[in-house]
Structures are given as C-alpha cells and as structure tokens.
C-alpha positions as CSV (number, residue, x, y, z in Angstrom):
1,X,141.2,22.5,6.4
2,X,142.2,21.9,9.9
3,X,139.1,19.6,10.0
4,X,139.5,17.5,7.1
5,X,143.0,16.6,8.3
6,X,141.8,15.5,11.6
7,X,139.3,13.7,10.0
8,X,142.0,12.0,7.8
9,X,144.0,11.1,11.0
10,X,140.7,9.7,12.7
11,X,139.9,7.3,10.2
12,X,143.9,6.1,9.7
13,X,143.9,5.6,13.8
14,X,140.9,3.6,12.8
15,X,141.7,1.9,10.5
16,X,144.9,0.7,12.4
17,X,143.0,-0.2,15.2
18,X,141.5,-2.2,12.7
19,X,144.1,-4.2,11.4
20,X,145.6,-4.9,14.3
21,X,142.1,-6.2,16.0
22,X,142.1,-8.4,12.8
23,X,145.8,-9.8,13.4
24,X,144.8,-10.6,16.9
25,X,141.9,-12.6,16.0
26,X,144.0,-14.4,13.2
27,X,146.7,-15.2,15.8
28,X,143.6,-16.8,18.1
29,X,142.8,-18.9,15.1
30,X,146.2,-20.7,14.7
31,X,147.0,-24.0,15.9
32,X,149.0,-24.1,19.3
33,X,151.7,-25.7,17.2
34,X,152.1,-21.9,15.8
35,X,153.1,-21.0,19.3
36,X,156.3,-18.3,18.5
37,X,158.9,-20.8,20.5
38,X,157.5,-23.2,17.6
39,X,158.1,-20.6,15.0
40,X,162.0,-20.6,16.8
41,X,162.0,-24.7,16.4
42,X,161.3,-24.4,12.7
43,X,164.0,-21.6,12.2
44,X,166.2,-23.5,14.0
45,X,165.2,-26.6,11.6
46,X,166.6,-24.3,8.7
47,X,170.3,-24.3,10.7
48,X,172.8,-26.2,7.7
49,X,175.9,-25.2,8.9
50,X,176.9,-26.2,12.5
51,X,179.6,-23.3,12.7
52,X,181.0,-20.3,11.5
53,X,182.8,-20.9,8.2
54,X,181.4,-24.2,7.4
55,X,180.7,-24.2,3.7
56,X,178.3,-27.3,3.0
57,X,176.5,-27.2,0.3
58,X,172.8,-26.7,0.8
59,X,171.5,-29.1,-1.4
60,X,169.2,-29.4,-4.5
61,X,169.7,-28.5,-8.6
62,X,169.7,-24.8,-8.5
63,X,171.8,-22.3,-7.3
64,X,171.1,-19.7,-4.5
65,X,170.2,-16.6,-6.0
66,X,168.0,-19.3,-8.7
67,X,166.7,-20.7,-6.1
68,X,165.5,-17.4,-4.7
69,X,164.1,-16.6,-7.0
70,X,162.1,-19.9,-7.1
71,X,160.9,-19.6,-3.5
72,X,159.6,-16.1,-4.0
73,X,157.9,-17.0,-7.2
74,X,156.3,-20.0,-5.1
75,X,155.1,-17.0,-2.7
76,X,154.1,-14.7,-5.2
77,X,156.4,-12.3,-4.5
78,X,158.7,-12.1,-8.0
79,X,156.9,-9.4,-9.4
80,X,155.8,-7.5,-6.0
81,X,159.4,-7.1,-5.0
82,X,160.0,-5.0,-8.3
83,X,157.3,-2.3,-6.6
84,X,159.6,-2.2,-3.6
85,X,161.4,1.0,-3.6
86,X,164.7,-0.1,-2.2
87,X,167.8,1.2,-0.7
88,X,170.5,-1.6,-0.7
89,X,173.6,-1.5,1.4
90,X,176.9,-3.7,1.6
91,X,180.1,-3.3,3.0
92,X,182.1,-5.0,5.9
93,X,182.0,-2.3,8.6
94,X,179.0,-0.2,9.1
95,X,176.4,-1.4,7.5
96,X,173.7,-1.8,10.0
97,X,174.5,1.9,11.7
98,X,173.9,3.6,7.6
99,X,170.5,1.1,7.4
100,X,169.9,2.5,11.1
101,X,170.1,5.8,10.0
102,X,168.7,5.7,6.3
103,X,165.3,4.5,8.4
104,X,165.1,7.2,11.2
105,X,165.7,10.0,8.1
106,X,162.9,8.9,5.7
107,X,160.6,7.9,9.0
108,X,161.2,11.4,10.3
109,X,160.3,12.5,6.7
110,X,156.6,10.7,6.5
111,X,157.8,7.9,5.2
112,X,156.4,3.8,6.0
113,X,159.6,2.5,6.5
114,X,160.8,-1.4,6.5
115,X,164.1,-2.1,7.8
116,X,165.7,-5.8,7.1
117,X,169.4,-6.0,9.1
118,X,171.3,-8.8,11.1
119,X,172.1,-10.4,12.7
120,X,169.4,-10.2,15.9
121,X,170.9,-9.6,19.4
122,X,167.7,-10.8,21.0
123,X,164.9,-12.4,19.3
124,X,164.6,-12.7,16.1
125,X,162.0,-9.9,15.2
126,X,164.3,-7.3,15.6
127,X,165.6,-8.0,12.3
128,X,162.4,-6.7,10.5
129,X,161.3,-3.3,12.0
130,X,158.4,-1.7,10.5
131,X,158.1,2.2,10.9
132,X,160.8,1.9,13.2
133,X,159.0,-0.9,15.5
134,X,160.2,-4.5,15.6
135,X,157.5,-5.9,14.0
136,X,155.4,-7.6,16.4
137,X,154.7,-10.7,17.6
138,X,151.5,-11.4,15.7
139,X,152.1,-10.0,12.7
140,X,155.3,-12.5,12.9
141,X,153.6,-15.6,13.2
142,X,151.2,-14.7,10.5
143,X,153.5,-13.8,7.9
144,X,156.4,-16.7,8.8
145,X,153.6,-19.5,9.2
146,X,152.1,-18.4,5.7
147,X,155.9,-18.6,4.3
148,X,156.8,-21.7,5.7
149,X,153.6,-23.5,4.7
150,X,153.9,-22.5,1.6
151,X,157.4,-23.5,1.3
152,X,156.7,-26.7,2.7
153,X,154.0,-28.1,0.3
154,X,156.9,-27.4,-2.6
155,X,159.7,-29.1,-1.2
156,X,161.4,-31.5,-3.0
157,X,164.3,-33.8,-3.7
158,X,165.5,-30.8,-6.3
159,X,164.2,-27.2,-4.7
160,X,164.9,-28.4,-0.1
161,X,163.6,-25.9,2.3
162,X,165.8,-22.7,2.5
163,X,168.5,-22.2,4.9
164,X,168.2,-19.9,7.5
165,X,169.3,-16.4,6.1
166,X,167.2,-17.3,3.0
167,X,164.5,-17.6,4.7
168,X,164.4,-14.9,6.7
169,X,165.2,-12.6,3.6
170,X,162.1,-14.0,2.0
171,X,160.4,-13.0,5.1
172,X,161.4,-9.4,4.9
173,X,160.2,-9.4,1.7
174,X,157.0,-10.6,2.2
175,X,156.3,-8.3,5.5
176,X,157.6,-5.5,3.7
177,X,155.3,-5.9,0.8
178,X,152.5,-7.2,2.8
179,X,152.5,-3.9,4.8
180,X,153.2,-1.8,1.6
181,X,155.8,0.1,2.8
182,X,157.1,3.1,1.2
183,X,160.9,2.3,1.6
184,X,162.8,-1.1,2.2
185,X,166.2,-0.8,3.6
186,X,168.0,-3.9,2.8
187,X,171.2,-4.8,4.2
188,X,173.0,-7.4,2.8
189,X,174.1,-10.5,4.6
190,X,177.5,-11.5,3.6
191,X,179.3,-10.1,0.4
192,X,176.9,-8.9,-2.2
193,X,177.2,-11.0,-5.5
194,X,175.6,-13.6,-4.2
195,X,173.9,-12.6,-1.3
196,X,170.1,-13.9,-0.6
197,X,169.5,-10.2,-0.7
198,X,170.8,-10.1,-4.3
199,X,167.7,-10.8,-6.3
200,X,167.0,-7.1,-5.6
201,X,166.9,-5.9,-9.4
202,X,166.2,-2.4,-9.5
203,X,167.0,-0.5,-6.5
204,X,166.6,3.0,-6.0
205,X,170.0,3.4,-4.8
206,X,173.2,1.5,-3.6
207,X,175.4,2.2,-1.0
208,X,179.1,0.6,-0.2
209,X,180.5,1.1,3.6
210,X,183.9,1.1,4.4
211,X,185.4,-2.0,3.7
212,X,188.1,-4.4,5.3
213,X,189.3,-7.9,5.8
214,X,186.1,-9.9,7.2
215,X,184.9,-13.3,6.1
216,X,187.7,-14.1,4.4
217,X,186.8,-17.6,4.3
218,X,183.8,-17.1,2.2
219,X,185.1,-13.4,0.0
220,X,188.7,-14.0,-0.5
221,X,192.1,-12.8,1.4
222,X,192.6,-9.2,-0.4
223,X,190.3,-6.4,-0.2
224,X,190.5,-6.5,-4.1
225,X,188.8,-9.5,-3.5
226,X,186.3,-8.2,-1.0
227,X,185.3,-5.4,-2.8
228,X,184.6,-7.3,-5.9
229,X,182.0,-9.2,-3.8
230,X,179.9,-5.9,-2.6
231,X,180.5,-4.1,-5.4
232,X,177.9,-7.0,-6.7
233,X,175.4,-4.8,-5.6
234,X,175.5,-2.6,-8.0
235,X,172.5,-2.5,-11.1
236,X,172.9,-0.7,-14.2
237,X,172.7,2.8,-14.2
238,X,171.1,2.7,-10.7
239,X,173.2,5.3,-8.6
240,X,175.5,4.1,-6.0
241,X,177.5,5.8,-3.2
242,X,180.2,5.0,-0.8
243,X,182.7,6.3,1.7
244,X,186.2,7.0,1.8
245,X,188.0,3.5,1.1
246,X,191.9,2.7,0.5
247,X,192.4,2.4,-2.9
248,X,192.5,-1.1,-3.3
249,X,188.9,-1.6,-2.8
250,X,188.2,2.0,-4.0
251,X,189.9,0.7,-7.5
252,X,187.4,-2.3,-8.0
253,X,184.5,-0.3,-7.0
254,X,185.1,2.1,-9.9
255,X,186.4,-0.2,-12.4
256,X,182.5,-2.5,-11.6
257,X,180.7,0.7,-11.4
258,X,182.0,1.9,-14.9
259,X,182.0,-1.5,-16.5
260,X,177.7,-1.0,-15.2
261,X,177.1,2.7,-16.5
262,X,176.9,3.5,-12.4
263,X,177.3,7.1,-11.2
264,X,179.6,6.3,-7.9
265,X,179.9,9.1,-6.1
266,X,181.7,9.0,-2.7
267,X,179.7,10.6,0.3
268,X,181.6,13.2,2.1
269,X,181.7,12.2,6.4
270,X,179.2,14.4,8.2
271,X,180.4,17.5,9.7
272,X,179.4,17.7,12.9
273,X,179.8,21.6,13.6
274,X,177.5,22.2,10.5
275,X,174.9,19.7,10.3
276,X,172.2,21.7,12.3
277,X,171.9,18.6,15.7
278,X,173.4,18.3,18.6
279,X,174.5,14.6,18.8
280,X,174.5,11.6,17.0
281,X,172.2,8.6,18.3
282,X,174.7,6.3,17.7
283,X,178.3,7.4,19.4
284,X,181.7,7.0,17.9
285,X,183.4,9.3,15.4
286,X,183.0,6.5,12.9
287,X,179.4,7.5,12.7
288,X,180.3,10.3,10.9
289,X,181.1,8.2,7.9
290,X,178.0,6.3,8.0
291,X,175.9,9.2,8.9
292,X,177.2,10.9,5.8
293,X,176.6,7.6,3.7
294,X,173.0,8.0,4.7
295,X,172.4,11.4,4.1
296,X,174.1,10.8,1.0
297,X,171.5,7.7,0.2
298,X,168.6,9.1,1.8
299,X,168.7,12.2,-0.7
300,X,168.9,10.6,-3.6
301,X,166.4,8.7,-3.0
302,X,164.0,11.3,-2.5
303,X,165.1,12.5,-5.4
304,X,164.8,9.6,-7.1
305,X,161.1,9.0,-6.1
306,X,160.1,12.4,-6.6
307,X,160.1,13.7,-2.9
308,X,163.1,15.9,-3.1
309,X,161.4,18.9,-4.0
310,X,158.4,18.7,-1.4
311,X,160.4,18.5,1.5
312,X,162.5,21.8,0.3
313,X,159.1,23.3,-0.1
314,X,158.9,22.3,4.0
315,X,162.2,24.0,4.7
316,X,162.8,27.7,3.3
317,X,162.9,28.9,6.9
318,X,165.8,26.6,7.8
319,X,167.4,27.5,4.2
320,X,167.8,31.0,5.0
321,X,169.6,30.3,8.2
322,X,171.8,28.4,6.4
323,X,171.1,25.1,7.7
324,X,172.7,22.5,5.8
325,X,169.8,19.5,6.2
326,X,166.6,19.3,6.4
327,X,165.4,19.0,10.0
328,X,163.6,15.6,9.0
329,X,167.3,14.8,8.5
330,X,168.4,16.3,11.8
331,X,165.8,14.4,13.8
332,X,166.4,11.1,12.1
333,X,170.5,11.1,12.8
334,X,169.4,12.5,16.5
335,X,167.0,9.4,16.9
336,X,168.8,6.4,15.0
337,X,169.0,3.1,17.1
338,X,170.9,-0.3,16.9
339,X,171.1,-2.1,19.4
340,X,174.8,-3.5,20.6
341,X,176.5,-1.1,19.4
342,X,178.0,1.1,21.1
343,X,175.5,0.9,23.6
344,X,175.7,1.7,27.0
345,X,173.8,-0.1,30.1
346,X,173.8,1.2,33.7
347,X,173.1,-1.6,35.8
348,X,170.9,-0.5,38.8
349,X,171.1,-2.5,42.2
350,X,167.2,-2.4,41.5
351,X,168.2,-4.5,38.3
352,X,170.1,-7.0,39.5
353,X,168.7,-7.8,43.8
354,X,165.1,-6.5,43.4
355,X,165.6,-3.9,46.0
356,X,165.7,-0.3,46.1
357,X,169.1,0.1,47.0
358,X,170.9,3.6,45.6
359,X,174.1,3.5,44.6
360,X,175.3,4.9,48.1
361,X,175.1,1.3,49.6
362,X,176.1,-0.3,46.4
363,X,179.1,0.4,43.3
364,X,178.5,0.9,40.4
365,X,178.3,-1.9,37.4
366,X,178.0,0.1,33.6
367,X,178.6,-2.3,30.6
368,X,179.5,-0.9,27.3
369,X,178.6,-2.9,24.8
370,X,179.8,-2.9,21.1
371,X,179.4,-6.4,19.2
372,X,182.9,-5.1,17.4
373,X,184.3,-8.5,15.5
374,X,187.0,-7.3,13.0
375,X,190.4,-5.7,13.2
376,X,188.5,-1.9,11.8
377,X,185.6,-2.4,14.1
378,X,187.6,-3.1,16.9
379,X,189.8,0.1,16.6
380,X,187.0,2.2,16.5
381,X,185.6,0.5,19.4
382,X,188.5,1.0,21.7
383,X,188.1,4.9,21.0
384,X,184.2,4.8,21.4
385,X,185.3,3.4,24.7
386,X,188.2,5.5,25.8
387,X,185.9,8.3,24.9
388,X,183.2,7.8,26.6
389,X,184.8,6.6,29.6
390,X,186.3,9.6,29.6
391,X,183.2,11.4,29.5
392,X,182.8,10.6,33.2
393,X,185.5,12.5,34.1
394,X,183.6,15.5,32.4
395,X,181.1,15.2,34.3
396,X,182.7,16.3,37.4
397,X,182.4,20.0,38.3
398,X,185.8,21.0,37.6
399,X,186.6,19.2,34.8
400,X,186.5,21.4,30.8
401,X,183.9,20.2,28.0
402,X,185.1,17.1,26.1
403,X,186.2,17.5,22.8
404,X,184.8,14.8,20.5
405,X,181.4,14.2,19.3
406,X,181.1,10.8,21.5
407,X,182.4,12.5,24.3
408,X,179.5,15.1,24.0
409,X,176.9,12.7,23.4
410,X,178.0,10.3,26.9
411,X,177.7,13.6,29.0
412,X,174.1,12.2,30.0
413,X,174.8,9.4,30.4
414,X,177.5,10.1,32.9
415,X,176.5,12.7,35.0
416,X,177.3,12.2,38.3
417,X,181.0,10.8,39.8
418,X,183.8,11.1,37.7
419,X,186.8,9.1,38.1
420,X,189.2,7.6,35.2
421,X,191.9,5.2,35.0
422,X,195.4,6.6,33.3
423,X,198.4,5.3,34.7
424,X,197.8,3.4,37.4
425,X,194.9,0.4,37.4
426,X,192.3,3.0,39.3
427,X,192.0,6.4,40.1
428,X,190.0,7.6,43.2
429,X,187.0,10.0,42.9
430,X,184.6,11.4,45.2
431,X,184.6,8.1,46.7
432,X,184.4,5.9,44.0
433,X,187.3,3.9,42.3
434,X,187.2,3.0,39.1
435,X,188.1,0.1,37.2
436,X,188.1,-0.7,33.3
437,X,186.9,-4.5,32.8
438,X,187.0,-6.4,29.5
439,X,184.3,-9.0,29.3
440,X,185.7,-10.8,25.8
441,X,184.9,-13.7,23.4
442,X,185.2,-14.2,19.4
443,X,184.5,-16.7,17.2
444,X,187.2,-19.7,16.3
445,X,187.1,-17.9,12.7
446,X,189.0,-14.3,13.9
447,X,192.1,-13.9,14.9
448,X,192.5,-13.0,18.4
449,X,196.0,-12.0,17.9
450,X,195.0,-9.3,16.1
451,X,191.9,-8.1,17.4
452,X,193.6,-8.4,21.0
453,X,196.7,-6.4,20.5
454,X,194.4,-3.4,18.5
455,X,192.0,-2.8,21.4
456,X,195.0,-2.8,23.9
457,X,197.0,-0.3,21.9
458,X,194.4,2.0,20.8
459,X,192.6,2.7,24.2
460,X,196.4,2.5,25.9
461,X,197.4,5.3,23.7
462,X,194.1,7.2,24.6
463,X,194.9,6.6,28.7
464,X,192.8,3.7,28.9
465,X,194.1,0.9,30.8
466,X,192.1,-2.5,31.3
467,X,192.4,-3.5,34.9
468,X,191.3,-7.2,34.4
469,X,190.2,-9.3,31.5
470,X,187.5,-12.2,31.8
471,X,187.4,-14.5,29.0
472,X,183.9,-16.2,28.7
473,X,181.5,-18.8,26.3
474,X,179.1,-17.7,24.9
475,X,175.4,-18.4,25.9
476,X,173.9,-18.7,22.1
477,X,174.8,-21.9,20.0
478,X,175.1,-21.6,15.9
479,X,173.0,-23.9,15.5
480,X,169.3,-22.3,17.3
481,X,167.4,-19.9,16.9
482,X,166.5,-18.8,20.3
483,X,163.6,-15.5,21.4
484,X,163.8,-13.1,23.9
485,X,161.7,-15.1,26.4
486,X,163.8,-19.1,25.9
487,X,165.2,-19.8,28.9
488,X,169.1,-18.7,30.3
489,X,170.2,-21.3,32.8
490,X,172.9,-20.0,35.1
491,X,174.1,-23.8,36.0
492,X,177.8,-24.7,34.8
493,X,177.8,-27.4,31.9
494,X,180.0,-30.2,33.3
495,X,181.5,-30.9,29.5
496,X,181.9,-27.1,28.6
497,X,185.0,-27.1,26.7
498,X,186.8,-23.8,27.8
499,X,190.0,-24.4,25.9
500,X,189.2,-21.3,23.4
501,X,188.9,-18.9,25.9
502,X,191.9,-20.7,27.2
503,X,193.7,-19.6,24.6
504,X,192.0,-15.9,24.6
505,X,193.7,-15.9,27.8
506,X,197.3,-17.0,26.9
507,X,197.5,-13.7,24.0
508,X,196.0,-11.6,26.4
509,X,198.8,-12.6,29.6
510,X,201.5,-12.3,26.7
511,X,200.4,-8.6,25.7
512,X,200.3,-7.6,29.3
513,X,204.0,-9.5,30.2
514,X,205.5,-9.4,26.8
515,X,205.8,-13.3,26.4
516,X,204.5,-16.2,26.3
517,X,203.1,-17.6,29.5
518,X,202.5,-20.8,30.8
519,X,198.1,-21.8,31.5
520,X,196.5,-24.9,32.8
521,X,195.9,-27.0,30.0
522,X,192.8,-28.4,31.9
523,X,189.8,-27.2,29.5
524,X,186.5,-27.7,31.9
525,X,185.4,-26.0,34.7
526,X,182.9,-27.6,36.7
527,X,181.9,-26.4,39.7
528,X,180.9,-23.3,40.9
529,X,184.0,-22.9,42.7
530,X,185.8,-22.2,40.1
531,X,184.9,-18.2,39.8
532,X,187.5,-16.5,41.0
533,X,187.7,-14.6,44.5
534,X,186.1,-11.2,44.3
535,X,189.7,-10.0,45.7
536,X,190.7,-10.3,41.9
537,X,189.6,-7.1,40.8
538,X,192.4,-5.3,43.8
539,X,195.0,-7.0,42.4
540,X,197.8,-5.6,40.3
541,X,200.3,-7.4,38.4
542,X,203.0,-7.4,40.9
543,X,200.5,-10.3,42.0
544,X,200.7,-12.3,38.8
545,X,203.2,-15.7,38.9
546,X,202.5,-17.5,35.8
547,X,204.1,-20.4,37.3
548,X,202.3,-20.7,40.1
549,X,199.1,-20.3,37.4
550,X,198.1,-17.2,39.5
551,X,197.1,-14.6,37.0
552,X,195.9,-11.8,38.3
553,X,195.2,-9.6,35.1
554,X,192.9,-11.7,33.8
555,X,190.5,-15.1,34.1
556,X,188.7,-17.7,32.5
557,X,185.1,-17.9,33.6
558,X,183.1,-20.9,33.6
559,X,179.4,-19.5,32.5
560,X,178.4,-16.3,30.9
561,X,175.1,-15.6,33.6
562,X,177.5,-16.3,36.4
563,X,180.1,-13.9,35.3
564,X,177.5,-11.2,35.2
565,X,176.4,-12.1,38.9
566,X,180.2,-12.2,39.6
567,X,180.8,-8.6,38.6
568,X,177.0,-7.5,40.1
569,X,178.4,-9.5,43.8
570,X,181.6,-7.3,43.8
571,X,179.9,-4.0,43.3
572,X,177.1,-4.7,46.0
573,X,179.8,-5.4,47.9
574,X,182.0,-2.7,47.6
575,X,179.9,0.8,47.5
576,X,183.2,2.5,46.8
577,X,183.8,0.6,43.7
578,X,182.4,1.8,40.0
579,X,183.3,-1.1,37.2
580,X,182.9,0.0,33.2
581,X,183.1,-3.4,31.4
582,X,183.2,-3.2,28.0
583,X,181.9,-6.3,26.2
584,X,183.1,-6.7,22.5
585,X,184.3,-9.8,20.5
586,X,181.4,-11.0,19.2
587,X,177.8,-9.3,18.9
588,X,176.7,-13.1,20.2
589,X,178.0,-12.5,23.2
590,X,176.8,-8.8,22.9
591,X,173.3,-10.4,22.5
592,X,173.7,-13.2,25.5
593,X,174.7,-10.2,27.6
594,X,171.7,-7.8,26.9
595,X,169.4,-10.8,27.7
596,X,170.7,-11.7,30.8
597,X,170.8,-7.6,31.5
598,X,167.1,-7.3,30.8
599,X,166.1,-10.0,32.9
C-alpha cells in the first residue's frame, strides 16, 4: 500500500516537473515583445476610465455581461466555465478575507484550488493564485498572451477590446480552467448584478458579506439599494449564505432569495473558544464573521460535491473529543493570507541602510497596514490597531494576557519592549518611547469627513492616541498597470498637485482643535526641503499656531518614498524611539507602501 502511494506521488512530482519544464521552454519561445512589463503596457492599454467613479461608457453594441459572454465564447471558454465548481462571493466589506479563507480550508482539505480577488497590492499576479501560489510568471504570460491575441484578431467597430477588470476576469477563467482546478473562488468586483464575474451560472454556492455604503456612485445611496446589487449573485435554487446584516439589506436579501427558490441561511460568527485553533491568520475580531462565512461556504460545498462525507470519515478521532471542525478547517483559518490587511511589517535597520545594525543603535519603525477605505472597514481597523498596539504592552513581563483574539494573535509579533500611548502623546518603556503615526490617503470619491472622525474616535475610546498625522499622494496612478519590479522614483514631481491631501489635513487639524483652521493654500511642494524637521515628531500641540501655519499634529508630505525614508531617518536617529504607523485610506497606498518596504 505504502508503496503504491509513493509511487503515485513520484510520478505526480514528475509530472509537475514536467509541466513546468514545458512552460519554461514555451516562455523561451515568445517574442521579446511578450516581455511581462509588455504584458503591463497592454493591461494598462485596457485602462477606460481615468479615475475613480468615472462612468464612460466602454463602447460597442452589446452590453457587459453580453459581451462576456462573447469574449469567452471567442476563447472557448462558454461551456468550460459551466465544469468550474464555483464558490461566488459579494458584499462591500470582507470579501477578499472569506475568499482568503474559503481557499486555505478546501487547500488544507486536498483540494486544487483557484483563487480570483482584487484588487492587487503589488503586481498583478496576485490576483490569480493557484493552490495558494500567485500564479507565476510564466504561466502568466502564456495564458494572457494566448487571451489577448485571441481577443485582438476579433476586435471590432461593434465587440472593442475589454476593459481592464474584464479582462482580467476572463483571465481567471481561463487559468483556472486551463489548470483544471477543483474549486474556483470568485470574488466579485463591484456589485454583483452586473459584475464581469456575473456570467457565473451555476455556482456551487453563494455567499453575501456584510454590507454597507461603498461605491455609491455606481450601486445607489441606500443599502436597499446596495443589497439589491449583490444579492444579484444569487442562481436559482443554488444555496446562498450570509452574515449578520441590519435589516435593511438583510430585507432585500430575503425578499431576492425567495423570489429565486434560494435557501439563505445566515452563517453564525466563529466562536473562537470552540473552534479547535489557536489564532486566526488574519487579525481583527471582524474575522470572526468572515471566518464563519467560510466555514459556512466551504461546508456546503463539500457537501454539495460529494466530499462531506469523506472528510468525516478522516475525523472520528477529533469527533469524539468534541471538536467542532474538521482540522482541515482548523489549519486552513490558522494559515489564511491577504496581503494589506491587517498586516503588520517590522522594518529592520538591515531593511532600510544595508547594515547590520540591531535595534540597540537604532528605534524602531513597525507599519500596520490595513487598505481600510469605507466608514465599516475603517472602524474595524481602528480596533485591529488599538489592539494590537496594545499587544506590545503584553508582551512585557509584568503585564496580564490580552483579552481579544487579535491581541492574542500580535503576541509574536510583539515580543520584546512594550510601551503604549494613553493619555499623553508617548509613554516611556524600557527605554523606548513610543509614538502612534498615521500615514493617510483616500480617494477623491470617499468622504474624509467621515472616515477621519471614525478612526479618531474609535482607537481614542480604546486609549489610542495618534501622535502626528502625515497626509501623502499616492505612488500608483488609475490609469497603469504597474508589477512588482517597475520602477519607484523617490524624486519630488515639480507639478504634484497636493491640494487633496491639503484638504486631508484641514479635517484632520479641525478634529484635533475643534474648528476650522486656517492652511497654505499653495498646492506644490517642490523641493526636498519641504519635509518637515525630524523635531516634528517631539512636538505636542501646545506647539501648534494655525496662524503662524505651524502645525505640529500633523503634515503634508511631498512624495510617498520620501516619507518612508523620513520616518526610517528619525528612528536611526533616535535609538530610544519606537514609531507604529498605521497606513489605511486606501489599499493603493497600502500597495505603494509594501513596494517601497520590500525593496
């Protein structure tokens, strides 16, 4: 027995081998023009909207989900995507954390797994993952050149190339069916109803996450409204689940799902004392919810597909100790990833001057990152962040267990120093002082004045006080499709127009003083001198005189690479000094940020 199933594992490492020798040599064979920057040039091509929000038309005689259609019959793909067994998910907050988790679970259970989410924080691959793997480079140029050629040859005045997010759906599709996957996760785009995602006809299941005012512009201003557009989803007597919603959108889920013969069933948040791990991948009690979701999906798709029943077979011993999930479950929630969200980086002096300095001779820089964009998101990020900065008080010898799942789950990450901010702008620690930075940006489309406020309030009322804010521009542009490897350039635009961030800066100075302050209407920055001193980060606001433009709770900063120098100057210079910047806004920004980190 034992022989025959080494065998069978000889020939699949084989066969692999085998494939990927082939994909090499295939990659050898392309034209230079196929380079993967050229593969970013032609996405970029696909760009119709130069912002946020902007709703021009795309173009042609058909609709978009008829025009899908179109493009994957052109591909050969219509029928195929009907074998994909499919687990569709929509909703405004969560989505990408349930997909996250739906994968790990059904990996950890033997599964070949295809994961489709956005958007992509670094290069573009990481939106199709394959076993858990961004899929790689090779395998990515063979699969978008064959796409785009394709395409190409068919274009005309009536059927125009797809726009970005089309193509890149029709993408996933044909990797996933290319590399006959077992399981697609599918997470929707924007909305539901018409979605690119939406010519997904027979999933195995649906799920809904929580829901809230997002993308208004394009889904309505109610969460009626909202709800309508996910609940679009939903197939015919194909099972769907959700989470806990307020009743307006929980009303219009119910009322589409009866109106489609749909069992809806809402999945009960995961109960952390009973669920058989120790910590959640991904931090934050909101993961409950979604981690809940995706047990909720992941089961019924195994039952669905005939798989329930042969796991159980796997698990009498954890049965009778009254384990409540499977431990393919367990491992999968313990081993979840997504990146920019709520993610945390230590930045190493080894990281950021090349040397082997320790942090004796140096502070410490640790960015928390959580690409949080909407009123919801951001409330759950301000406690991710109060929580886990607290966990570095834990992990001091004298201080008591935290109480919270997060809390728990940062205790690794955190072991060493401890020092928090409550009341006053820094507490001092076993020699380290330590300050709360936000490093901020959103998009012209949110609302700043509510976003703001939230994050202030919530980690206020936790003991969390932001010593300084830094309002920055983002590195990415809407309108290209950059990879991990284009280039960052750290020089200052001359033209930069900083008049948003401007105005980030005015609602942030009136939250901290309680009215509206006077700023330098100037809106460009151009020259280097324009960082602010490193003696910044000392100052309280006792030092702050609006009319003398000296604010010393917060600052405008001219380039995004140049902030995160700034910020890495001050701690080599300063070994007393331990900085936790939180970066949230935008999960562009989130993105720019891990770049520069990684370099």
């Amino acid at each position: 027995m034992s022989g025959s199933r080494y065998t069978k594992m000889s020939s699949q490492v084989i066969e692999k081998m085998e494939n990927e020798l082939a994909f090499k040599g295939s990659c050898q064979d392309l034209p230079l023009s196929s380079s993967y920057e050229a593969a970013m040039e032609a996405l970029s091509s696909l760009i119709t909207r130069q912002k946020r929000g902007d709703r021009t038309p795309v173009g042609g005689k058909f609709g978009k989900l008829e025009r899908m259609s179109i493009y994957l019959r052109i591909l050969g793909l219509e029928e195929k995507i009907s074998g994909l067994k499919v687990i569709h998910v929509a909703g405004t907050k969560g989505k990408g954390s349930t997909c996250a988790f739906c994968e790990a679970i059904l990996r950890e259970c033997g599964f070949r797994t295809g994961l489709f989410t956005s958007p992509h924080l670094i290069d573009v691959s990481e939106r199709f993952r394959l076993d858990g793997l961004d899929v790689s480079e090779d395998k990515f140029l063979i699969y978008f050149w064959d796409c785009w050629s394709q395409l190409k040859e068919n274009v005309s005045e009536d059927l125009p190339m797809p726009p970005l997010f089309q193509f890149l759906t029709i993408l996933a599709f044909k990797i996933f069916i290319s590399e006959q996957v077992d399981v697609a996760i599918i997470e929707v785009g924007l909305g539901g109803k018409k979605d690119s995602t939406n010519v997904i006809k027979e999933p195995v299941v649906c799920g809904i996450t929580s829901l809230g005012l997002d993308h208004m512009e394009a889904l309505g201003n109610t969460l009626g409204e909202i709800a309508s557009h996910k609940a679009g989803i939903f197939k015919p007597q194909i099972p769907a689940f959700t989470v806990p919603q307020l009743s307006e959108a929980m009303d219009v889920l119910e009322e589409t799902a009866g109106g489609l013969m749909v069992p809806l069933q809402v999945a009960v948040p995961l109960d952390i004392q009973r669920w058989g791990g120790d910590t959640l991948s991904l931090s934050g009690d909101h993961q409950l919810v979604n981690a809940g979701l995706a047990v909720s999906l992941c089961k019924c798709w195994l039952q669905r597909t005939g798989n329930w029943e042969k796991l159980l077979e796997k698990k009498q011993d954890e049965v009778a100790a009254g384990l409540e999930l499977p431990p393919a479950f367990v491992r999968g929630l313990s081993t979840a990833r997504l990146s920019g969200r709520a993610q945390i980086v230590h930045d190493t002096p080894l990281m950021f001057n090349g040397s082997a300095d320790t942090s004796e001779n140096s502070g410490e820089l640790t960015f928390y990152l959580d690409g949080a964009h909407s009123p919801e998101s951001m409330e759950a990020c301000a406690r991710w962040f109060s929580g886990a900065t607290k966990a570095n008080k834990t992990s001091t010898p004298l201080s008591s267990p935290p109480s919270t799942s997060f809390n728990v789950l940062n205790m690794k990450s955190f072991w060493g120093n401890g020092c928090l901010n409550y009341e006053n702008d820094c507490v001092q620690s076993s020699n380290k002082m330590s300050k709360q930075i936000l490093l901020f940006n959103c998009m012209d489309v949110r609302d700043p004045q509510i976003l703001l406020p939230r994050l202030v309030n919530i980690c206020g009322s936790s003991g969390t006080h932001f010593s300084k804010a830094l309002f920055v521009p983002s590195v990415s542009t809407y309108n290209k499709v950059t990879s991990g490897t284009s280039v960052i350039t750290s020089d200052i635009p001359t033209t930069r127009d900083l008049s948003w961030q401007y105005n980030l800066q005015r609602i942030w100075e009136k939250i901290i003083h309680g009215k509206d302050v006077s700023l330098d209407k100037s809106s460009k920055m151009d020259s280097v001198d324009s960082l602010p001193p490193h003696e910044l980060l000392y100052q309280d606001i006792s030092h702050c005189s609006p009319t003398d433009r000296n604010f010393a709770c917060s600052a405008v900063m001219p380039s995004l690479p140049l902030t995160i120098k700034w910020l890495r100057d001050c701690v080599k210079e300063n070994p007393s000094l331990r900085l936790q910047v939180l970066v949230t806004g935008s999960l562009h920004l989130v993105g720019d940020v891990l770049k520069l980190l990684r370099r």
